[in-house]
Backbone as a ProteinNet text record, in pm:
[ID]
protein_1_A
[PRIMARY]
XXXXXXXXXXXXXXXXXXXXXXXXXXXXXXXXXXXXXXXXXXXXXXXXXXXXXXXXXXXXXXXXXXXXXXXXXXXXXXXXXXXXXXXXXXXXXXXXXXXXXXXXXXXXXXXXXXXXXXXXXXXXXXXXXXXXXXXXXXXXXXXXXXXXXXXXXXXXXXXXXXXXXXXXXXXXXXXXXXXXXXXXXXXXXXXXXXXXXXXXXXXXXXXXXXXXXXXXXXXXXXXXXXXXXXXX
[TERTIARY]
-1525.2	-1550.1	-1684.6	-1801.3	-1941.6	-1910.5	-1944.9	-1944.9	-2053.8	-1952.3	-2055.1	-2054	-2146.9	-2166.5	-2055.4	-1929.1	-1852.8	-1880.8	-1846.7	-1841.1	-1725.7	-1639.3	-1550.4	-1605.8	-1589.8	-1616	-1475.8	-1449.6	-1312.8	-1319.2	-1310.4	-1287.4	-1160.7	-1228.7	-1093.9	-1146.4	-1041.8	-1047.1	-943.6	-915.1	-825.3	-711.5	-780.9	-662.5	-679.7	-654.9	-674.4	-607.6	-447.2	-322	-286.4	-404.2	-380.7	-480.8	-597.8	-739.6	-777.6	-719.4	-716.1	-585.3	-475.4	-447.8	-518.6	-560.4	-601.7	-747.7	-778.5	-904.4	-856	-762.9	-718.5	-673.4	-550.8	-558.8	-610.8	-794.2	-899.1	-946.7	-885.8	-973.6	-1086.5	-1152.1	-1239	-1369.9	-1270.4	-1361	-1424.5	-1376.7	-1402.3	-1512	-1539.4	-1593.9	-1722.3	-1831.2	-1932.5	-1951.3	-1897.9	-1929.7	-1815.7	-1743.5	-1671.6	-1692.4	-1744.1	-1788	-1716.8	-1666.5	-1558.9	-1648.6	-1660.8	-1623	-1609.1	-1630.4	-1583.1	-1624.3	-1455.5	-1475.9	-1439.2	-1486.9	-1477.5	-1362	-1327.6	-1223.4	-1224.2	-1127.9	-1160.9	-1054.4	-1002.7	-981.1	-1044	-961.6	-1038.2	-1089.4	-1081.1	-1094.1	-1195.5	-1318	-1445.2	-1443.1	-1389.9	-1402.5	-1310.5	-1198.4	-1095.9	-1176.2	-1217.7	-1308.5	-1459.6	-1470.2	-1580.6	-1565.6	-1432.5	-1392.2	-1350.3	-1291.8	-1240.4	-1353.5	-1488.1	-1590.2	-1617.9	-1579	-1652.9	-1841	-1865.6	-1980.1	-1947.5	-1985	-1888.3	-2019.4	-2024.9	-2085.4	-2055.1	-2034.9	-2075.2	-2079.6	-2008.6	-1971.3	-1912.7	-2032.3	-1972.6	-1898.6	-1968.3	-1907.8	-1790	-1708.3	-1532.2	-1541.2	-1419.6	-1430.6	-1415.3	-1278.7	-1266.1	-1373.1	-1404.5	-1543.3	-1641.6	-1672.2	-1765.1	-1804.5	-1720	-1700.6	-1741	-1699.7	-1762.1	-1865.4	-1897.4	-2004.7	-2116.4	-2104	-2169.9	-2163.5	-2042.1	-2042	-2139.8	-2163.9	-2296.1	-2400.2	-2455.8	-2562.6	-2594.7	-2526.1	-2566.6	-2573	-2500.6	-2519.2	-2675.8	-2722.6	-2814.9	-2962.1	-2931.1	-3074.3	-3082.2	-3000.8	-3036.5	-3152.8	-3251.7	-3329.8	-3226.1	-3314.4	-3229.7	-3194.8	-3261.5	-3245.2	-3084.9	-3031.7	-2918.3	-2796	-2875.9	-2714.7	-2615.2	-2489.4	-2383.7	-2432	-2292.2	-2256.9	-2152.4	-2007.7	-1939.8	-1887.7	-1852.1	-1779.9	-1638	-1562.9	-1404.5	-1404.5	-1326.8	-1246.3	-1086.5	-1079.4	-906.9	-933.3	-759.5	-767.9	-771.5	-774.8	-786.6	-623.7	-543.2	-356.8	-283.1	-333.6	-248.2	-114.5	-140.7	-13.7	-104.4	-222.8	-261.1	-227.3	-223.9	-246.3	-339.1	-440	-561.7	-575.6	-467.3	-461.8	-450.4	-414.7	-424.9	-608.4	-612.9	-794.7	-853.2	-817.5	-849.8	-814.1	-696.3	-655.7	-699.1	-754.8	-843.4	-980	-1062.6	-1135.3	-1212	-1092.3	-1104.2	-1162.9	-1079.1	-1093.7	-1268.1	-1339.2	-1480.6	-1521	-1472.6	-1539.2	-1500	-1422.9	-1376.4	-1353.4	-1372.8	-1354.5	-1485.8	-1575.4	-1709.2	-1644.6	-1537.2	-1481	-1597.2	-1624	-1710.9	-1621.5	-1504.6	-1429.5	-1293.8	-1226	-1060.3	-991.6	-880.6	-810.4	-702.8	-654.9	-491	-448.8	-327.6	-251.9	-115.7	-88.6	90.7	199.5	143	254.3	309.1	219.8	304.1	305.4	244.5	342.3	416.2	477.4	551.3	564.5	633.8	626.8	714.2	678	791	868.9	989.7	1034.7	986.7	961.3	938.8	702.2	687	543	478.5	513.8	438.8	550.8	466.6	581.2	574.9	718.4	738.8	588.1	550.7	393.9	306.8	292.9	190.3	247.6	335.8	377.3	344	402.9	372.1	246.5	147.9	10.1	-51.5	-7.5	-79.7	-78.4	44.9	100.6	19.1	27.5	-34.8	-215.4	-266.8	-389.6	-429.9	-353.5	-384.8	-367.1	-256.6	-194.8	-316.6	-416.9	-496.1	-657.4	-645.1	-770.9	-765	-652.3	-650	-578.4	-604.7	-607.7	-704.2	-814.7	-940.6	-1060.4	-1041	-1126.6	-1085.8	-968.2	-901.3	-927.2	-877.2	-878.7	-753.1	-696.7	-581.5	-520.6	-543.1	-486.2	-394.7	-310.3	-193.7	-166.7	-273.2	-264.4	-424	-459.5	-567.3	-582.8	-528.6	-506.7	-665.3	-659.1	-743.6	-799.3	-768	-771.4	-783.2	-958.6	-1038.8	-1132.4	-1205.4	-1333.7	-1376.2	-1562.3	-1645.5	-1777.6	-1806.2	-1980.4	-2045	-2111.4	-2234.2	-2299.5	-2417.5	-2466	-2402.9	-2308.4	-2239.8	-2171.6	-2183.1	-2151.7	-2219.6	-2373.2	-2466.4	-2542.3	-2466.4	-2480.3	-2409.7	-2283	-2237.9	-2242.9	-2342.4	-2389.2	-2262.4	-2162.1	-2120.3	-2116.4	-2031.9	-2048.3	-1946.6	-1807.3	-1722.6	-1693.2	-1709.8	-1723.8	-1536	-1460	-1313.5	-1228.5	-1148.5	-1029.9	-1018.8	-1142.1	-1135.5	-1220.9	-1258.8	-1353	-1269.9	-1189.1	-1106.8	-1076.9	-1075.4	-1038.9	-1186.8	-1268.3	-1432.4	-1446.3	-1478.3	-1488.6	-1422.2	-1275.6	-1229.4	-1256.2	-1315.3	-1336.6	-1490.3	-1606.1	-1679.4	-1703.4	-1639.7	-1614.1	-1599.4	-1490.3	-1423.3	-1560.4	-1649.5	-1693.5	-1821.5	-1909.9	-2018.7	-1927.4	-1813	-1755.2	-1754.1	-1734.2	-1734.1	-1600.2	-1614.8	-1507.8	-1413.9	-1305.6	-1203	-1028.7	-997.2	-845.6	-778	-616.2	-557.2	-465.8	-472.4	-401.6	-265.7	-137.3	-81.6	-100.8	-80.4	-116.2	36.4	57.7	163.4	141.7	215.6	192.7	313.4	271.1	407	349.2	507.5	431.5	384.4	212.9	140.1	138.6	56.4	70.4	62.2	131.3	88	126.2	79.7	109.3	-18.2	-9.4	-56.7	-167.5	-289.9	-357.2	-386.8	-328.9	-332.1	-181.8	-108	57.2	120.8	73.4	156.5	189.6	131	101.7	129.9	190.2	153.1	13.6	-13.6	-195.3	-231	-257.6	-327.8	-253.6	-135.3	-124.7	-123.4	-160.5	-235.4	-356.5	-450.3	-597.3	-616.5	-546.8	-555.7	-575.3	-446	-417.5	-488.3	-526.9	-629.7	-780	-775	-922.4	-939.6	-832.5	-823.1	-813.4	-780.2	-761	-915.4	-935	-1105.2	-1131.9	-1189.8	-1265.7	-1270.3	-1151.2	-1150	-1190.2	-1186.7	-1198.9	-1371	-1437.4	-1536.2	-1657.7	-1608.9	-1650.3	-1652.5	-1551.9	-1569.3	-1713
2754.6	2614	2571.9	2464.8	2456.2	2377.2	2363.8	2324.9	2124.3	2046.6	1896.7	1826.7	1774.6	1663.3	1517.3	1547.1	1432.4	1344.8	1217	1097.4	996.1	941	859.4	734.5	649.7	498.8	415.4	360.1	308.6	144.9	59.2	-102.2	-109	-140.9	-208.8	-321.5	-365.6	-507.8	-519.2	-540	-550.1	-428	-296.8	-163.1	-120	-145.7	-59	74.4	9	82.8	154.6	170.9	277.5	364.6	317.1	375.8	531.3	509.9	675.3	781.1	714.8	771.4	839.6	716.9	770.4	878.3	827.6	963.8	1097.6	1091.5	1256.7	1336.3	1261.8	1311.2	1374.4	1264.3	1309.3	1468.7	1553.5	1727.3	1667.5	1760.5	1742.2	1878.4	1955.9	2045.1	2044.8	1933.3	1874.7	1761	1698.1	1569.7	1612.2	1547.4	1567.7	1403.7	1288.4	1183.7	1081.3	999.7	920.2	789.6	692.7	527.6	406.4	383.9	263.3	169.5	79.9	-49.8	-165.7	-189.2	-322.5	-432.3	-490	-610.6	-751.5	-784.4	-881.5	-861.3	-765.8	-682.9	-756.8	-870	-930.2	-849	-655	-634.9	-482.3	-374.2	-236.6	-160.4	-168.7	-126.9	-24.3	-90.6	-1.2	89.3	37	159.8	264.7	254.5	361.6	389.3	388	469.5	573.5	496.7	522.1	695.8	694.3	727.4	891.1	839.2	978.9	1002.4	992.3	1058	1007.4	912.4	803.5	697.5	749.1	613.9	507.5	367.7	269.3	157.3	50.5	-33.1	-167.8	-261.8	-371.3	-449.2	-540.6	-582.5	-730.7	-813.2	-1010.8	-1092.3	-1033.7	-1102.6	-1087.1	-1197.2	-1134.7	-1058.3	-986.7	-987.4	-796.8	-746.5	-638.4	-549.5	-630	-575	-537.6	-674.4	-655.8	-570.9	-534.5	-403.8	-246.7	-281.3	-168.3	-154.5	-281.7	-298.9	-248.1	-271.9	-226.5	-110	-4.3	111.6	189.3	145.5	172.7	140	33.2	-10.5	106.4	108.2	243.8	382.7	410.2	539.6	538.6	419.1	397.1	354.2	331.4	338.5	476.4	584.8	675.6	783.3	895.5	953.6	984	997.1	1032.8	1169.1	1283.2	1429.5	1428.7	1290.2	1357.3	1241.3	1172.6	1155.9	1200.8	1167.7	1270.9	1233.3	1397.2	1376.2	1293.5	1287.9	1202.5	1120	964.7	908.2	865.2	871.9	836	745	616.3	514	549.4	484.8	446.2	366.6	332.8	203.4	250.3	143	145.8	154.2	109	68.4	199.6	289	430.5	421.2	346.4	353.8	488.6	452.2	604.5	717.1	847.2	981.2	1033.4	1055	1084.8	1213.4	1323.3	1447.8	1526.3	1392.9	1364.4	1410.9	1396.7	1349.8	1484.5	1610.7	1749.9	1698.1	1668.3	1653.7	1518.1	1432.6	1342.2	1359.4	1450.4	1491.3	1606.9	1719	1811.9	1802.3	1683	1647.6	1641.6	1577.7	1558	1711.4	1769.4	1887.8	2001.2	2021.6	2110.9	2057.1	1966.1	1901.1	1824.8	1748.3	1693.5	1539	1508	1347.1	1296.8	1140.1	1060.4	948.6	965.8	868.9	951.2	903.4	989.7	882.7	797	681.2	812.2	772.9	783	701.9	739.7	664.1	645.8	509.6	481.7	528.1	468.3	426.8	555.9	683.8	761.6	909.9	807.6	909.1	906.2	885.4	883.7	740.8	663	534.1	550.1	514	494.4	375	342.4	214.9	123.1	-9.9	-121.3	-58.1	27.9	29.2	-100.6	-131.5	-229	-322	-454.2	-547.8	-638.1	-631.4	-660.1	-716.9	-815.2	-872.4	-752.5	-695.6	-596	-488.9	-438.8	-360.4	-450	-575	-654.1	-655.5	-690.1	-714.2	-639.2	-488	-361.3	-376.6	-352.6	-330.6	-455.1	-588.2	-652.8	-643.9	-609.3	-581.5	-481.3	-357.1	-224.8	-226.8	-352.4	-372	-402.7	-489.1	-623.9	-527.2	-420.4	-318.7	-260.5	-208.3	-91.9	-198.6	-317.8	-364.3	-412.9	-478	-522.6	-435.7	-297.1	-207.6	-86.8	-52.4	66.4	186.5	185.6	259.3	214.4	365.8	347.5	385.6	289.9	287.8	254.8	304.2	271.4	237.2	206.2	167.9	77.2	25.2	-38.1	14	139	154.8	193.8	180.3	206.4	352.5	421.3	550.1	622.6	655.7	712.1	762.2	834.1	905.5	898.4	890.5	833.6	918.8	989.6	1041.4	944.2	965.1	893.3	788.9	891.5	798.4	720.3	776.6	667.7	530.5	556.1	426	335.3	421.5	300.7	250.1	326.3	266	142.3	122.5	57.4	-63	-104.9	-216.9	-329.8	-263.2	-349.7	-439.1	-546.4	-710.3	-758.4	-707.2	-819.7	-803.3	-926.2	-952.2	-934.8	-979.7	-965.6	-911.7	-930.1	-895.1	-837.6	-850.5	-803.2	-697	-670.8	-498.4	-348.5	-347	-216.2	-251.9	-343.6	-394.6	-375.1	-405.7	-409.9	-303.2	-187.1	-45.6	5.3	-42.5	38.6	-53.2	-158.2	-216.6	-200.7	-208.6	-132.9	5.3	82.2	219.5	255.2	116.1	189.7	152.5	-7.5	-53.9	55.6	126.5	211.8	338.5	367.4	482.5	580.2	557	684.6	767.3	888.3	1002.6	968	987.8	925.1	1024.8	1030.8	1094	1024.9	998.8	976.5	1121.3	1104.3	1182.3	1080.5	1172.9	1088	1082.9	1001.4	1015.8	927.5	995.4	889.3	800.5	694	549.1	545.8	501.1	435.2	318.3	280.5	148.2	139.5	0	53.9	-13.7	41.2	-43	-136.9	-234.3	-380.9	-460.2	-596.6	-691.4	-690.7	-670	-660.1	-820.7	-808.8	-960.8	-1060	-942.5	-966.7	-988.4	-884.7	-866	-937.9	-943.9	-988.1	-1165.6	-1233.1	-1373.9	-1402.6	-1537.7	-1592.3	-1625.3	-1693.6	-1733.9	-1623.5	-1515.1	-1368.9	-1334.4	-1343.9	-1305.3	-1367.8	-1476.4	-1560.6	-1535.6	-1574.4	-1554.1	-1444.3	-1318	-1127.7	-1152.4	-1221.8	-1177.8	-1276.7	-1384.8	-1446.6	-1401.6	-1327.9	-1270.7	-1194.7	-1073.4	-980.1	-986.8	-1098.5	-1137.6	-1218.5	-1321.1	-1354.7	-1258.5	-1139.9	-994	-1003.8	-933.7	-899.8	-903.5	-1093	-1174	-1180.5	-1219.8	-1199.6	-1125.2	-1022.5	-871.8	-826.3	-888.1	-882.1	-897.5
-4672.8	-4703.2	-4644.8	-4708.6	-4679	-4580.3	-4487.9	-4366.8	-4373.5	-4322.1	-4369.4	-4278.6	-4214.3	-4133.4	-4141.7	-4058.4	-4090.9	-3995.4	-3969.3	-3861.1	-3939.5	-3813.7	-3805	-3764.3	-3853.2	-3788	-3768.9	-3603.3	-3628.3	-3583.9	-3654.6	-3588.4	-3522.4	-3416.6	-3278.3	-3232.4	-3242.3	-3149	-3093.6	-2930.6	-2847.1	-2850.4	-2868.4	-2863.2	-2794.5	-2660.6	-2507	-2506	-2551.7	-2551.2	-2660.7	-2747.5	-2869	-2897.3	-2912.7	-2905.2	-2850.9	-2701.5	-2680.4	-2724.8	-2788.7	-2889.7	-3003.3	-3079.9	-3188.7	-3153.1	-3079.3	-3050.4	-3021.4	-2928.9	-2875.2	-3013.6	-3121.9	-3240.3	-3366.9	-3334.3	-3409.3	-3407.8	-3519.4	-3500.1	-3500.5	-3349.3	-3328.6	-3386.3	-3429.9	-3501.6	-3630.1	-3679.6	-3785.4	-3823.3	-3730.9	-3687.4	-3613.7	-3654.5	-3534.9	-3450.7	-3474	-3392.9	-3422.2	-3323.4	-3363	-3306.9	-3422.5	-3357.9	-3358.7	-3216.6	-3233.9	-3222.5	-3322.7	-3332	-3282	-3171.9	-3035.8	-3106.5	-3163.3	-3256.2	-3163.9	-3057.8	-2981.6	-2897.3	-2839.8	-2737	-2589.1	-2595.5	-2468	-2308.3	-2338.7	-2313.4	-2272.2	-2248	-2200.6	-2322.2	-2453.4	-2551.1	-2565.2	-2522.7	-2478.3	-2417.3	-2272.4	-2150.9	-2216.3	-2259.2	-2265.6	-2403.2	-2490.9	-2602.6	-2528	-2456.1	-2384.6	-2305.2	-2284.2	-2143.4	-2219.6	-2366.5	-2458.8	-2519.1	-2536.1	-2559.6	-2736.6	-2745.9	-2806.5	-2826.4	-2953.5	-2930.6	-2948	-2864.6	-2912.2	-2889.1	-3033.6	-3053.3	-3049.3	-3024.6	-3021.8	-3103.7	-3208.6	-3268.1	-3262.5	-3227.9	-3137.7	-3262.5	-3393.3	-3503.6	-3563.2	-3543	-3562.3	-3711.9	-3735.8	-3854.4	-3885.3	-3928	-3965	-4039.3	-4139.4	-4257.7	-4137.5	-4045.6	-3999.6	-3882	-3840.4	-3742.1	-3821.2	-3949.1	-4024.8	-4008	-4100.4	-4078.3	-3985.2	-3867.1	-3769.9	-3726.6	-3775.6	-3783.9	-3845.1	-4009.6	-4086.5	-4064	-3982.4	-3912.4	-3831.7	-3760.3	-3636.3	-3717.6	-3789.5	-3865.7	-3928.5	-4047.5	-4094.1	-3948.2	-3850	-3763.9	-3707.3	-3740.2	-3746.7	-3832.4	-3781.8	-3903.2	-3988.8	-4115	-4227.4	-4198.8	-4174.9	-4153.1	-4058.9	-3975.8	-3891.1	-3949.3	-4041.9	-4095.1	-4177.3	-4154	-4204.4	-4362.5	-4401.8	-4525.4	-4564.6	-4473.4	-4495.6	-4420.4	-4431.6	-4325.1	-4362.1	-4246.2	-4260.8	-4170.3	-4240.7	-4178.8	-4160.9	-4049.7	-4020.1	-3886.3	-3883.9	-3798.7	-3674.4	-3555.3	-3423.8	-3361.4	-3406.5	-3384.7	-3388.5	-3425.2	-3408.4	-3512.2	-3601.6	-3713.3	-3870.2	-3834.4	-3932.1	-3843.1	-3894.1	-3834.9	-3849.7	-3703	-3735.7	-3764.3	-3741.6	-3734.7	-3899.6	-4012.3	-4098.3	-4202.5	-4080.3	-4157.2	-4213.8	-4200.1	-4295.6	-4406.8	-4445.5	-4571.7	-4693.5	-4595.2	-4650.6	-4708.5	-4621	-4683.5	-4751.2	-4762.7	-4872.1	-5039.1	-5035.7	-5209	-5227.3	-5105.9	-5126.7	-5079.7	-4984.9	-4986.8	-5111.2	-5144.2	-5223.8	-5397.4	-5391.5	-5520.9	-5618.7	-5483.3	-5517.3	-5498.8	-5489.1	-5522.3	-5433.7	-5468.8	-5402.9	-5300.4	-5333	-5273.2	-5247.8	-5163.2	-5119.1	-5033.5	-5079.9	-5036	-4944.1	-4876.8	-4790	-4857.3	-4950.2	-4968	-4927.2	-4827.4	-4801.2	-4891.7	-4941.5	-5109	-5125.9	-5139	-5199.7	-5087.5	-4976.8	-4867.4	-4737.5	-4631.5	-4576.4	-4478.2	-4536.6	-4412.9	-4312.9	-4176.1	-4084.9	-4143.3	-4073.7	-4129.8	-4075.6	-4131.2	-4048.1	-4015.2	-4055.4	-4036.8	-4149.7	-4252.9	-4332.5	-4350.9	-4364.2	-4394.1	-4535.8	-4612.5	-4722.8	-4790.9	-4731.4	-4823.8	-4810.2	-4731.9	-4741.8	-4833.7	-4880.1	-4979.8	-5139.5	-5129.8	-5235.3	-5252.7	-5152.8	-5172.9	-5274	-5193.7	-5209.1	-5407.5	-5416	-5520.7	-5624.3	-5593.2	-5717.7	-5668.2	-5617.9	-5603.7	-5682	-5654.5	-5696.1	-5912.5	-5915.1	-6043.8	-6118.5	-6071.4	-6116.7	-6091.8	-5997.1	-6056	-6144.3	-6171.9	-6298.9	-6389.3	-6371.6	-6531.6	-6574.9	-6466.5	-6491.3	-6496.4	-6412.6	-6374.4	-6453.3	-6473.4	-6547.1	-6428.4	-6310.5	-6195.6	-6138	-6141.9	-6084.9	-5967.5	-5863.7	-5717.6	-5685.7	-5595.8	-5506.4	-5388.7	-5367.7	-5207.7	-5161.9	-5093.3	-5023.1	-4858	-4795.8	-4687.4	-4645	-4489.7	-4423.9	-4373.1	-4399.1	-4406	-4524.7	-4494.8	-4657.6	-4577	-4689.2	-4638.1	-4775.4	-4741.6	-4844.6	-4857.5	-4936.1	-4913.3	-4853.6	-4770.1	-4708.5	-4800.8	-4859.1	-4930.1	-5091	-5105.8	-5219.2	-5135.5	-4958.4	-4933	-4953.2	-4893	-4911.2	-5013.1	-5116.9	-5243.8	-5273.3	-5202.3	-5255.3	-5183.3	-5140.1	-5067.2	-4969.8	-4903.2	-4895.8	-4782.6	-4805.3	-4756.8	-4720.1	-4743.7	-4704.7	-4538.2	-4458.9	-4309.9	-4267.4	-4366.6	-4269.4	-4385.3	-4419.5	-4463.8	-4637.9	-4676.7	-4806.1	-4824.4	-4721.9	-4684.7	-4816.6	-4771.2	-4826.7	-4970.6	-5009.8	-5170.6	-5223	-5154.8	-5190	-5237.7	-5135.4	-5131.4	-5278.2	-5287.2	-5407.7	-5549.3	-5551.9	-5729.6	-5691.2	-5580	-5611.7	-5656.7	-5642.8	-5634.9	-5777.6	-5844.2	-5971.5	-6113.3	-6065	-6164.7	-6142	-6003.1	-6034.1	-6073.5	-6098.3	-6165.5	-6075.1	-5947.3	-5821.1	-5885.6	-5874.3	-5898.6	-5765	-5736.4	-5644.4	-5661.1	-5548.5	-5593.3	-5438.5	-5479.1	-5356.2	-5301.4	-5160.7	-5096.4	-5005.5	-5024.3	-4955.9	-4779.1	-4716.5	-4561.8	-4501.1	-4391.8	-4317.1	-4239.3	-4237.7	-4152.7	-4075.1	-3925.5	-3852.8	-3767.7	-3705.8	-3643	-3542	-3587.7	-3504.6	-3331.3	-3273.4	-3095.5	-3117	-3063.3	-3026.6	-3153.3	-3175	-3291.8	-3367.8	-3522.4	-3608.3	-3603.6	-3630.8	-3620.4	-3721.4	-3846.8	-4011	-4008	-4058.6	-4137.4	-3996.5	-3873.3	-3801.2	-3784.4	-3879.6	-3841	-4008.2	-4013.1	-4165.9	-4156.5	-4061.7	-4145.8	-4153.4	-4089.4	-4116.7	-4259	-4335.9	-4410	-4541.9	-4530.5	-4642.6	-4663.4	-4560.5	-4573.8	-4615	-4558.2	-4604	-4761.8	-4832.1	-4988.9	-5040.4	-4985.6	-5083.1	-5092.9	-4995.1	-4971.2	-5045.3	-5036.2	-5127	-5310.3	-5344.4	-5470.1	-5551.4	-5402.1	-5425.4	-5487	-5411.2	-5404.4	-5513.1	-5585.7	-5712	-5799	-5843.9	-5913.1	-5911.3	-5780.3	-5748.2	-5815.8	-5795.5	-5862.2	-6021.7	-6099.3	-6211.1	-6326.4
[MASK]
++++++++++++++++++++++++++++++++++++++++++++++++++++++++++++++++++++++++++++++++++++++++++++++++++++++++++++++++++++++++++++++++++++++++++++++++++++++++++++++++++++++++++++++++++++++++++++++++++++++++++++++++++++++++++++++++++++++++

């Protein structure tokens, strides 16, 4: 198998108590750099990323997207000669499996795909890891791309891996909660090649700051539906 420059970008905000989880999990033979994210962490989040051999950035502007965001910032003030070929997202909460992440991005190594979702949906939930709206969400989001876009997804999860530069093709912008919906109806309208893999979810540390709150879970699906609509 050709051997590719991968990097992990992960947004955390306030995961003291999961973070070096999800790092120790990360194959590290796989990976050449992994960049958390510090999405306004008014707790240890840093140090304990810091501490598992993490780069970790800085990130004052709330906002999930925007922690990405700043993930690609730092990748991109890099020379071009040392940036990767591919980057993988997943979350900071330890409800993805990072140990997961070979199988995420095969499809781009071995296949050429430009895009590779984890998808929940069609693989293993703990119980009680997603909650009823977030299954609903998923589901009429994913419904309303492949009827407007004719791309057919099953999931919006956080755990994907992306060629490099087809990310930064795809210019993106959204600062909080409609980041991952972005990624995939951009993806479908420049016609990125794409396949899902299933990945497992359980539940994650601590309280959810989205699915765990009604206002977080209003603002989430209207954001996500904006997007859409948006984009057309």
């Amino acid at each position: 198998m050709e051997k590719r420059i991968i990097d992990v970008i992960i947004p955390a905000y306030n995961e003291e108590e999961s973070i070096g989880l999800v790092l120790a999990d990360i194959p590290k033979d796989w990976i050449r750099d992994i960049i958390v994210c510090n999405n306004t962490s008014t707790d240890a989040t840093a140090v304990v990323a810091q501490k598992a051999g993490a780069i970790v950035v800085d990130q004052p502007q709330k906002g999930y997207g925007s922690a990405c965001l700043k993930g690609i910032e730092y990748i991109k003030s890099r020379p071009v000669e040392e940036q990767p070929d591919i980057v993988v997202f997943l979350d900071g909460d330890y409800s993805d499996h990072p140990e997961e992440l070979p199988n995420v991005v095969r499809p781009i190594i071995e296949k050429d795909r430009d895009l590779v979702i984890g998808s929940r949906a069609i693989g293993k939930l703990e119980r009680g890891s997603m909650m009823p709206q977030q299954v609903f969400g998923n589901w009429l989001a994913t419904s309303l791309i492949k009827l407007f876009y004719r791309y057919s997804f099953t999931d919006l999860g956080p755990f994907r891996a992306i060629k490099w530069r087809k990310l930064l093709d795809l210019n993106m912008e959204d600062p909080d909660f409609g980041w991952t919906v972005e990624m995939q109806v951009k993806a479908a309208k420049y016609k990125l090649s794409f396949e899902e893999v299933p990945v497992s979810y359980r539940r994650r540390v601590g309280v959810s700051k989205v699915s765990g709150t009604i206002r977080g879970t209003i603002l989430a699906g209207h954001k996500i539906l904006w997007t859409i609509f948006k984009l057309l």
